[in-house]
N, CA, C and O of each residue as an XYZ file, in Angstrom:
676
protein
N      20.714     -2.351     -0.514
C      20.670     -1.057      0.159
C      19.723     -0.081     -0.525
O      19.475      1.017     -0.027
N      19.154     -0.531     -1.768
C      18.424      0.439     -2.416
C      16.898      0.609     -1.774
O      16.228      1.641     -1.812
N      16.501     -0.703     -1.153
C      15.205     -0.847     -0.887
C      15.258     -1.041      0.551
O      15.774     -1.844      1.328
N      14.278      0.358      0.633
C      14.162      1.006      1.922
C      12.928      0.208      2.712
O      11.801      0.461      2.286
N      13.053     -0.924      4.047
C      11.659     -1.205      4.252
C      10.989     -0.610      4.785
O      11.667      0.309      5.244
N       9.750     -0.466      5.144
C       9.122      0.063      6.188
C       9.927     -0.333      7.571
O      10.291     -1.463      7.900
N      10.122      0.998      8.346
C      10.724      0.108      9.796
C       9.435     -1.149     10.639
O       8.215     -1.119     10.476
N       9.869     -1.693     11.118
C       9.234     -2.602     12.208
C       8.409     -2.133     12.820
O       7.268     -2.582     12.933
N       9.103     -0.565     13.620
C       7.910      0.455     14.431
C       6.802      0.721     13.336
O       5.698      0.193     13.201
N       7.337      1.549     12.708
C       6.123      1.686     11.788
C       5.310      0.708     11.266
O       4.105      0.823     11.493
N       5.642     -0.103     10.705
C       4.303     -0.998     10.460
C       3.597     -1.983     11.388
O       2.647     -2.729     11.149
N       4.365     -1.781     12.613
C       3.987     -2.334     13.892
C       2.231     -1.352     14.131
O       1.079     -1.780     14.216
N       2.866      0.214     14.175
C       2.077      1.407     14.327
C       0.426      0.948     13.150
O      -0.772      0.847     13.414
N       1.167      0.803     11.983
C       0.287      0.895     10.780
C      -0.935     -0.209     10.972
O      -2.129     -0.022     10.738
N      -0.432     -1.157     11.360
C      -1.233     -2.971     11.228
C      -2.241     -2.373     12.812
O      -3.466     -2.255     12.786
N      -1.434     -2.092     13.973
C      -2.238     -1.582     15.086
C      -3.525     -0.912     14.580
O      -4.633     -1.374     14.853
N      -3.350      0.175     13.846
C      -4.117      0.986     13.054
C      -5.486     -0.027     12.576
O      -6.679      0.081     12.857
N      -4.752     -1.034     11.745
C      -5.439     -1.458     10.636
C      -6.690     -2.592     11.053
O      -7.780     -2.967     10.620
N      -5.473     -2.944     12.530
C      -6.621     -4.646     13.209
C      -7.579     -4.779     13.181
O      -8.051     -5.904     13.343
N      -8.051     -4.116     13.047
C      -9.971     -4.334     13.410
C     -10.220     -4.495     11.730
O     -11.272     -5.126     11.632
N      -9.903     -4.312     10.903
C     -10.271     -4.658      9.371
C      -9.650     -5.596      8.626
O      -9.959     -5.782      7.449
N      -8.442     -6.472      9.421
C      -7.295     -7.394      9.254
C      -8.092     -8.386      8.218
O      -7.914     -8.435      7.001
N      -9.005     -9.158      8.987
C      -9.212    -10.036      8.514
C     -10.418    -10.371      7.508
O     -11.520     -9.855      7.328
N      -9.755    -11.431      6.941
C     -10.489    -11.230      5.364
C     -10.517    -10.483      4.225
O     -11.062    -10.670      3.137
N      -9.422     -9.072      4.918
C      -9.414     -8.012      3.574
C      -8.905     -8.563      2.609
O      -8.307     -9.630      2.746
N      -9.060     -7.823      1.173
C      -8.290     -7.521      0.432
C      -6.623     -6.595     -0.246
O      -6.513     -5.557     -0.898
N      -5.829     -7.328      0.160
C      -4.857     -5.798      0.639
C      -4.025     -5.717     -0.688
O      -3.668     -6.719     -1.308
N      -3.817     -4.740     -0.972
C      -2.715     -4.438     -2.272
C      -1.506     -3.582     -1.512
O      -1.635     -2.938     -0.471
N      -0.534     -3.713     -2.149
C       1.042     -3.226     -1.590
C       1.772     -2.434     -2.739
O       2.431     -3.077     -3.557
N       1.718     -1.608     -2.796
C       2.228     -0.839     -4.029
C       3.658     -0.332     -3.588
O       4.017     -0.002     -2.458
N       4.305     -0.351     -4.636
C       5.766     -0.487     -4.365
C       6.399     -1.368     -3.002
O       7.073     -0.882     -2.094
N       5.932     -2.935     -3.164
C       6.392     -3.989     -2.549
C       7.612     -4.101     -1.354
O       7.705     -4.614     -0.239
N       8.551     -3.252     -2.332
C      10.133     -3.813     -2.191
C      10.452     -4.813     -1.851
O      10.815     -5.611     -2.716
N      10.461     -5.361      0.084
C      10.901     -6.452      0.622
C       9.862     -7.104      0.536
O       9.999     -8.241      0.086
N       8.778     -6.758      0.834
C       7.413     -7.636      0.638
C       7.117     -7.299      2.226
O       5.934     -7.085      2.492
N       7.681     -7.257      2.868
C       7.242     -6.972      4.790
C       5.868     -6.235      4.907
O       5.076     -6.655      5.751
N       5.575     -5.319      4.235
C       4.275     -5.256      4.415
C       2.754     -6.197      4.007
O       1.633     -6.567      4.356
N       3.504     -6.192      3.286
C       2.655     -8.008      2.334
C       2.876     -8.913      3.016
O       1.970     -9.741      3.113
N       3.905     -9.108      3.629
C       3.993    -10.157      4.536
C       3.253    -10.197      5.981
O       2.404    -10.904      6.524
N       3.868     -9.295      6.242
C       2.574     -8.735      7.676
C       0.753     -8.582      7.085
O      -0.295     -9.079      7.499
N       0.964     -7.987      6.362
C      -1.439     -8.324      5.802
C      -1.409     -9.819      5.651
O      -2.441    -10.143      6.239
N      -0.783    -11.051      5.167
C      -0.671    -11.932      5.341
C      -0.935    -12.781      6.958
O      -1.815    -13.560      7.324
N      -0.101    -12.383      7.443
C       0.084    -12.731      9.069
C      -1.081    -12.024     10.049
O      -1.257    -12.416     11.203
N      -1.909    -10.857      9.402
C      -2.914    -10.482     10.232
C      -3.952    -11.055      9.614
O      -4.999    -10.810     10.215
N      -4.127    -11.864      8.451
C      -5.646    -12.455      7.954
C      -6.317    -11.809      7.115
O      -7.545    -11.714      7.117
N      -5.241    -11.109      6.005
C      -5.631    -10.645      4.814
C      -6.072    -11.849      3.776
O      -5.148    -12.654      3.656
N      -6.990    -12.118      3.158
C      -7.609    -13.249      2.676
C      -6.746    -13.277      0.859
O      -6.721    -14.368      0.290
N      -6.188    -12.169      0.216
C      -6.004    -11.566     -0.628
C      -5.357    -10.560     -0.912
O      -5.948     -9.526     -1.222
N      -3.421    -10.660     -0.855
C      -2.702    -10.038     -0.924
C      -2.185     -9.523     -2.533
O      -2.173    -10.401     -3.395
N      -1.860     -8.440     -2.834
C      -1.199     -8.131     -4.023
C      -0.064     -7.523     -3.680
O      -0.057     -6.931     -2.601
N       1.281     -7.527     -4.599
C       2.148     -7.156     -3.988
C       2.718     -6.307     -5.733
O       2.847     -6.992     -6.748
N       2.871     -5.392     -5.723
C       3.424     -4.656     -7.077
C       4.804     -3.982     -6.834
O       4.987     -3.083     -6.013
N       5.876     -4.592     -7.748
C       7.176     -4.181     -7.700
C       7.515     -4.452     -8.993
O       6.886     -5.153     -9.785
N       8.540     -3.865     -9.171
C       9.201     -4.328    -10.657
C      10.760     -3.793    -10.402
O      11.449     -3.629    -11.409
N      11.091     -3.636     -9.660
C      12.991     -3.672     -9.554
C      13.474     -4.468     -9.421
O      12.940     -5.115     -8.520
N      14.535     -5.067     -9.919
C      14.750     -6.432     -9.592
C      14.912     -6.700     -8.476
O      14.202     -7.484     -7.846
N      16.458     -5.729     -7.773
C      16.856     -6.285     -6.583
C      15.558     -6.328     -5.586
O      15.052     -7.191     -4.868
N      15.357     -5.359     -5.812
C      13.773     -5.429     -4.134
C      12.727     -7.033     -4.552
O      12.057     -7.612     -3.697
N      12.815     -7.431     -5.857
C      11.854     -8.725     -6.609
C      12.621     -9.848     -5.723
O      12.285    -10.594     -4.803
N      13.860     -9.597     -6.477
C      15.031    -10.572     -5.622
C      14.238    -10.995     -4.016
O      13.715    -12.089     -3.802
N      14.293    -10.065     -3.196
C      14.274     -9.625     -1.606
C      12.760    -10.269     -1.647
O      12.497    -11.360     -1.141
N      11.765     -9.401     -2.349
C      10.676    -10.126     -2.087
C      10.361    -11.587     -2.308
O       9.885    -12.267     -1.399
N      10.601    -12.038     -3.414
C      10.473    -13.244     -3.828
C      11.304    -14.566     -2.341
O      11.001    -15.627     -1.796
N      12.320    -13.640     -2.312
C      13.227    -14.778     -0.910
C      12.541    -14.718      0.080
O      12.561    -15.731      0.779
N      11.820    -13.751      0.470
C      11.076    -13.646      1.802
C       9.743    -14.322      1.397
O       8.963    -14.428      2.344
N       9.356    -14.741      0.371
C       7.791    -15.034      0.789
C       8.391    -16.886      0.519
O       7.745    -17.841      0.952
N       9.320    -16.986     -0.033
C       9.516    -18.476      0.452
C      10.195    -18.806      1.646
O      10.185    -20.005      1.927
N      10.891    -17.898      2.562
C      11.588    -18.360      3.836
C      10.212    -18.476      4.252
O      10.103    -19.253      5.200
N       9.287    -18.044      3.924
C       8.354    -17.930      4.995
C       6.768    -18.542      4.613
O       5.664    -18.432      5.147
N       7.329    -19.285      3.315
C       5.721    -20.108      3.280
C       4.977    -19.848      2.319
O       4.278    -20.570      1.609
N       5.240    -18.343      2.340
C       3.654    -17.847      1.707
C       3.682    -17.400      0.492
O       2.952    -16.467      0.158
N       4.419    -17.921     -0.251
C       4.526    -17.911     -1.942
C       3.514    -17.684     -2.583
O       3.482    -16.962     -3.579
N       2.311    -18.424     -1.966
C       0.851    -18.919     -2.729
C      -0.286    -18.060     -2.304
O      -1.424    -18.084     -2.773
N       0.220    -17.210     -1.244
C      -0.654    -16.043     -0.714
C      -0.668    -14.864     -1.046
O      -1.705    -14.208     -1.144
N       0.630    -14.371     -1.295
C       0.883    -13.535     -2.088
C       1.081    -13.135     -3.963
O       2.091    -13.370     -4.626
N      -0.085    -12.552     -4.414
C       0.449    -12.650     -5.549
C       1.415    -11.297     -5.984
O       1.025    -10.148     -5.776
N       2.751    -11.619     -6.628
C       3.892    -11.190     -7.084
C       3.290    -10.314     -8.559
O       3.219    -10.951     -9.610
N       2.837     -8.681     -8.519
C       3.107     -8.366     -9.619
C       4.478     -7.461    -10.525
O       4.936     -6.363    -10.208
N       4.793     -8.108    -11.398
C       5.979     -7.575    -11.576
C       6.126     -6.447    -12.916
O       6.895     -6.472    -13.878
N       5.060     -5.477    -12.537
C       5.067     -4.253    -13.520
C       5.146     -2.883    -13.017
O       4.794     -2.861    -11.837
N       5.434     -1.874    -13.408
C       4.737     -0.519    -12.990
C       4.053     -0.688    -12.195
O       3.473     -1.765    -12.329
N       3.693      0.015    -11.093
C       2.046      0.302    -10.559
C       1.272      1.319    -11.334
O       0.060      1.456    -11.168
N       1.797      1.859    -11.973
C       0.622      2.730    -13.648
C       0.119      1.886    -14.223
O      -1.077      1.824    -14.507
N       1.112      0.962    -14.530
C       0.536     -0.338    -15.328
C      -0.461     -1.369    -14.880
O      -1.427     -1.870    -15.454
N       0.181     -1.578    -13.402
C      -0.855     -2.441    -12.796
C      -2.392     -2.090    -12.582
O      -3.442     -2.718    -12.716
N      -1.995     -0.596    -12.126
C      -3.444      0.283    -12.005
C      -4.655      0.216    -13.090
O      -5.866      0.115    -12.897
N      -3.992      0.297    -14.164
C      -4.669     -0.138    -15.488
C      -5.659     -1.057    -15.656
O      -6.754     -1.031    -16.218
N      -4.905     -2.055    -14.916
C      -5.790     -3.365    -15.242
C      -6.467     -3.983    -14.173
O      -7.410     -4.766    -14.293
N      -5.778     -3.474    -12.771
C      -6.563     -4.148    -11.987
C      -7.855     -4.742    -11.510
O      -8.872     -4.051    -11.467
N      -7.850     -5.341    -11.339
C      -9.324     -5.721    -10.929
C      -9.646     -5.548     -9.230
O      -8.740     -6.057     -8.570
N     -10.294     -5.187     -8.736
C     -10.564     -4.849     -7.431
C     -12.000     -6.213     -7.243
O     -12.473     -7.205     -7.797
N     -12.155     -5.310     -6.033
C     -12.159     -3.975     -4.596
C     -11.093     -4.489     -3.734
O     -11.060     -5.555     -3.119
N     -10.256     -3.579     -3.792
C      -9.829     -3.747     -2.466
C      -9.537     -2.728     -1.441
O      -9.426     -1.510     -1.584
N      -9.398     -3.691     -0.033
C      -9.955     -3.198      1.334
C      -9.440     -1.976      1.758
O      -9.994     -1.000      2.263
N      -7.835     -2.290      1.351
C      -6.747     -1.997      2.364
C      -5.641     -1.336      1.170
O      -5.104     -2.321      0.663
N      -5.108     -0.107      0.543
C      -3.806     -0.354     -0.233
C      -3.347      0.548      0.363
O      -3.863      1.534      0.891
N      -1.857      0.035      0.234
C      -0.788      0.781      0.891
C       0.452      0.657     -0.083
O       0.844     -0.302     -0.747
N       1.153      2.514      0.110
C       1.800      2.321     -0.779
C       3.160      3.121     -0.284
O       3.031      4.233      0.228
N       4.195      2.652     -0.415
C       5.516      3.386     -0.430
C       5.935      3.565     -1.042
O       6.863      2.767     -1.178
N       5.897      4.491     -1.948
C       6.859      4.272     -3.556
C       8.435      5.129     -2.523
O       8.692      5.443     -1.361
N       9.165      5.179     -4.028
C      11.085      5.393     -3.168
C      10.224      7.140     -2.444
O       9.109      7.601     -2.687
N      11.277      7.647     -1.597
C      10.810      9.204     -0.842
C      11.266     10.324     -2.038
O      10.784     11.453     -2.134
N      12.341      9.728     -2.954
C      13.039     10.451     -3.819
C      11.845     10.629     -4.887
O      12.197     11.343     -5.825
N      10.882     10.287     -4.954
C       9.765      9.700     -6.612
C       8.530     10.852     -5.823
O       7.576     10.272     -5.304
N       8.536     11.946     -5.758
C       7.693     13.064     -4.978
C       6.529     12.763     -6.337
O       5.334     12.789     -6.041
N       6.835     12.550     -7.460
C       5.691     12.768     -8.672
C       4.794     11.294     -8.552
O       3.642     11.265     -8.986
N       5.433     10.056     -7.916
C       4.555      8.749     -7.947
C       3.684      8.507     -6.844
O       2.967      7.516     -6.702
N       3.864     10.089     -5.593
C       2.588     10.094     -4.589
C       1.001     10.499     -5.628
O      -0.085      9.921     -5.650
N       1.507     11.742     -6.402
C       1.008     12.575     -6.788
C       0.116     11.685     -8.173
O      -1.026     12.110     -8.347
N       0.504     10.669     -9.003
C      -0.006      9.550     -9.841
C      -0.446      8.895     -9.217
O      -1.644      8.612     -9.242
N       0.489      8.384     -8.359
C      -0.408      6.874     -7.577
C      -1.517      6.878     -6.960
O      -2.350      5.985     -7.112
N      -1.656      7.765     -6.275
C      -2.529      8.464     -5.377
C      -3.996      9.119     -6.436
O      -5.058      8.539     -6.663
N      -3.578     10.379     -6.876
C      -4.549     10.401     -8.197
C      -5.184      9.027     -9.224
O      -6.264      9.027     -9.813
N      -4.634      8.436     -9.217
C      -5.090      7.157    -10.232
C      -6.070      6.200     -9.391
O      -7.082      5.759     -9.937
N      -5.596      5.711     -7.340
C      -6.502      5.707     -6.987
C      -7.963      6.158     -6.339
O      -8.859      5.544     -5.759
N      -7.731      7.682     -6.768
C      -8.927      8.442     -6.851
C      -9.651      8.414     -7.549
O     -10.784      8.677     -7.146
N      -9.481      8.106     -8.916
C     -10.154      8.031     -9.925
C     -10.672      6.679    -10.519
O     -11.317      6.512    -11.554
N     -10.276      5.845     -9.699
C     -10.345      4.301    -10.566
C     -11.812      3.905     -9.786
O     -12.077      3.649     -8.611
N     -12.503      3.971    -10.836
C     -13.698      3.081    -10.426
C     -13.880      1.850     -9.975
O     -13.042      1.166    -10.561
N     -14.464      1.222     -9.309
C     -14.353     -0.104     -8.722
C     -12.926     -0.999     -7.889
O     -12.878     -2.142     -7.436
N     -11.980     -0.010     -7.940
C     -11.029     -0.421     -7.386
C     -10.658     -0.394     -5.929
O      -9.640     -0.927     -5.487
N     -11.515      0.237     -5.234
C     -11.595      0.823     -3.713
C     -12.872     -0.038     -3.749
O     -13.598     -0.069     -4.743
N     -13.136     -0.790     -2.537
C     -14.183     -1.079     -1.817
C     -14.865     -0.247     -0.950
O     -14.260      0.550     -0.232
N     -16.240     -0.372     -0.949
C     -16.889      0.464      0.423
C     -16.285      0.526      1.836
O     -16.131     -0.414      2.616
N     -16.055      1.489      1.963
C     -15.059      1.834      3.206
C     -13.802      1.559      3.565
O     -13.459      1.257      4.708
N     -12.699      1.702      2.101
C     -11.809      1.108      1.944
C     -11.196      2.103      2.456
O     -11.766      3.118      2.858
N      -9.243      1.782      2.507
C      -9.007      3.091      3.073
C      -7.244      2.785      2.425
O      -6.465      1.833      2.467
N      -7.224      3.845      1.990
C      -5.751      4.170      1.381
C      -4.227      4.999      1.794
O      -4.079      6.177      1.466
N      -3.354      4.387      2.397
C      -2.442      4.895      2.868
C      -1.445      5.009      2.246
O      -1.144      4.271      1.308
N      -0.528      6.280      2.807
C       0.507      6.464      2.166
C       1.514      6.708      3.089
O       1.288      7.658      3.838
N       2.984      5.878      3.310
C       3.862      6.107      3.568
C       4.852      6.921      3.178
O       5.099      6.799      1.978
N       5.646      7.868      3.861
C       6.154      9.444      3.318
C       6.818      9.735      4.304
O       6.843      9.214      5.419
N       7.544     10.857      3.757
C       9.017     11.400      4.907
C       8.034     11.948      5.756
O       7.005     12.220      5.138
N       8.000     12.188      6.883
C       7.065     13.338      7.582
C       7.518     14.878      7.017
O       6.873     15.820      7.479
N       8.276     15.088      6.330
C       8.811     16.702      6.388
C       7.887     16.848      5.192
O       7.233     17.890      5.140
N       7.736     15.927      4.192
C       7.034     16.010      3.003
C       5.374     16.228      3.064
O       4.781     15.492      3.853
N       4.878     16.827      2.579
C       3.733     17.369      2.706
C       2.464     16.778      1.662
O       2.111     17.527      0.751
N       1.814     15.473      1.806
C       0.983     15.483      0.739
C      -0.706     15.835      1.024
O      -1.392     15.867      2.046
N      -0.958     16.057     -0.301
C      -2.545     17.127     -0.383
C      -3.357     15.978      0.231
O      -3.207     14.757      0.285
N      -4.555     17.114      0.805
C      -5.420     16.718      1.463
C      -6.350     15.441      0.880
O      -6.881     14.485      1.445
N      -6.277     15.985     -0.833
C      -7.576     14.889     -1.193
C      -6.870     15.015     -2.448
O      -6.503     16.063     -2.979
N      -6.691     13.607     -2.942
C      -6.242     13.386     -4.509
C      -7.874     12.617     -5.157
O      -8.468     11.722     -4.555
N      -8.322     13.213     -6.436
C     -10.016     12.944     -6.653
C     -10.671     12.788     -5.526
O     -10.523     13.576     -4.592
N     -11.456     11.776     -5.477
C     -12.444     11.213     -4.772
C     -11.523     10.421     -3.719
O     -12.073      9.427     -3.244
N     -10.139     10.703     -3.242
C      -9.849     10.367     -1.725
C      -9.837     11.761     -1.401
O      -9.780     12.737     -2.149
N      -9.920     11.657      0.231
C      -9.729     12.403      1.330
C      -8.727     11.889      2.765
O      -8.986     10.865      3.397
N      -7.886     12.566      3.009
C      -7.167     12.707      3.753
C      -7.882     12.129      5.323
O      -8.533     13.123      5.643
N      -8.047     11.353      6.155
C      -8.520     11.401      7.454
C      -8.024     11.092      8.408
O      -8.776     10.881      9.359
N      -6.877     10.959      8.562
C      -5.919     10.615      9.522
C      -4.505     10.883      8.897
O      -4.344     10.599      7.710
N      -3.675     11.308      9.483
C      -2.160     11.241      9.722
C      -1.357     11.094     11.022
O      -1.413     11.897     11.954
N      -0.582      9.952     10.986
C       0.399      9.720     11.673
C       1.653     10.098     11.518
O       2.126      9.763     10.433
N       2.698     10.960     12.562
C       4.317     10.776     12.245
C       4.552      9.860     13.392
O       3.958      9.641     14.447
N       5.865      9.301     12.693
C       6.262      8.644     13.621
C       7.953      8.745     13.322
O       8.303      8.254     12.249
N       8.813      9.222     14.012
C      10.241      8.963     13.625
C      10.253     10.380     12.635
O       9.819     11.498     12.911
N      10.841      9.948     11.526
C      11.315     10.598     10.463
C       9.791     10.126      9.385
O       9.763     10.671      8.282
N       9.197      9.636      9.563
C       8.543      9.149      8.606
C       7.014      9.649      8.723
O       6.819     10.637      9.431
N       5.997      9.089      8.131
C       4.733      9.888      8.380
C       3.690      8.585      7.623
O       4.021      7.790      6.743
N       2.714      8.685      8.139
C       1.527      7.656      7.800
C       0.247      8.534      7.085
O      -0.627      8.694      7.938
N      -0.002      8.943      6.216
C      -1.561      9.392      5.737
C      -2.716      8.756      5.369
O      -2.662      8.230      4.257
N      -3.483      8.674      5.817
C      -4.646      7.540      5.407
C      -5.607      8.404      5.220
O      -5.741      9.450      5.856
N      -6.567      7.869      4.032
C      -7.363      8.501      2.751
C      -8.638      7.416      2.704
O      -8.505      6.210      2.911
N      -9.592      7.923      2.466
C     -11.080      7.374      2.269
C     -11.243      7.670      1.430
O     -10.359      8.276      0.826
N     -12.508      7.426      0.845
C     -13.488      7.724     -0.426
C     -14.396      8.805      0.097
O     -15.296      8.506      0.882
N     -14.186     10.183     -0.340
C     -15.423     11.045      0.133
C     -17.057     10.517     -0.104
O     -17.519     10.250     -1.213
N     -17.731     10.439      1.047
C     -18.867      9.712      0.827
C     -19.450      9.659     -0.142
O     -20.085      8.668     -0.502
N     -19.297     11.319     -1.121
C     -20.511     11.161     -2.427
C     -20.108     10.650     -3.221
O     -20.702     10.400     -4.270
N     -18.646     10.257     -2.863
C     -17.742      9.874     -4.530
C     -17.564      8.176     -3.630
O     -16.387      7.824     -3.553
N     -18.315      7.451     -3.167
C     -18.220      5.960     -2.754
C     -18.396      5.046     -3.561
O     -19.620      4.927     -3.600
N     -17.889      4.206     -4.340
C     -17.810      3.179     -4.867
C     -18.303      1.821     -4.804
O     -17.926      0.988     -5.629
């Protein structure tokens, strides 16, 4: 009960969004939980999934779902921080999306900042979303992202973020 997934609508909404860049991306999943979003970039022809969690129970959840369903070997399982992971990552990638818990208002505000600032970690014309309560309000541009779309949908809210052109990677 701790790990909240993305609803169905919504990432039904989100992937709609995303189709036309599905395939072949690179997608990272920050704060994992069930893995359903990792699982879905998988199922649309993400070539290169990352999936970052470190709670157990949601590890638990993820880990069971990517073997009911095959894709153990598609997904890679990181099991640290996403501060931590951020650290080291190695990029570009296409596509990251991130839900951290709605209660963690300070890990939009890091997560988000850290991928503003990370060199080489965003690809050319990559695009960075953030899943969020809709009542919650996040800034227009964390570094070198910019805000260019928002969706509500329900109770919930979709923000998607670019690389301001001069700050492109």
């Amino acid at each position: 009960m701790t790990t909240r997934p993305t609803s169905d609508r919504l990432r039904e909404t989100l992937f709609n969004v995303l189709a036309p860049r599905m395939e072949g991306t690179a997608f990272l999943d920050l704060y994992a939980g069930s893995g359903a979003v990792a699982l879905e970039a998988v199922s649309r022809g993400a070539r290169r999934v990352d999936a970052v969690e470190r709670a157990e129970a949601a590890l638990k959840a993820l880990r069971a779902n990517l073997l009911a369903l095959g894709a153990e070997k598609r997904v890679r399982v990181q099991t640290v921080s996403v501060a931590a992971y951020l650290k080291k990552a190695t990029g570009p990638f296409d596509v990251v999306f991130l839900d951290p818990p709605y209660d963690a208002a300070k890990e939009y505000e890091s997560t988000l900042g850290a991928l503003g600032a990370a060199a080489g970690l965003l690809a050319e014309g990559a695009v960075v979303i953030a899943e969020h309560r809709r009542k919650d309000v996040l800034e227009d541009a964390y570094g070198a992202l910019k805000r260019v779309r928002l969706l509500q949908q329900g109770d919930a809210g979709l923000s998607f973020y670019a690389l301001r052109a001069a700050d492109a990677r």
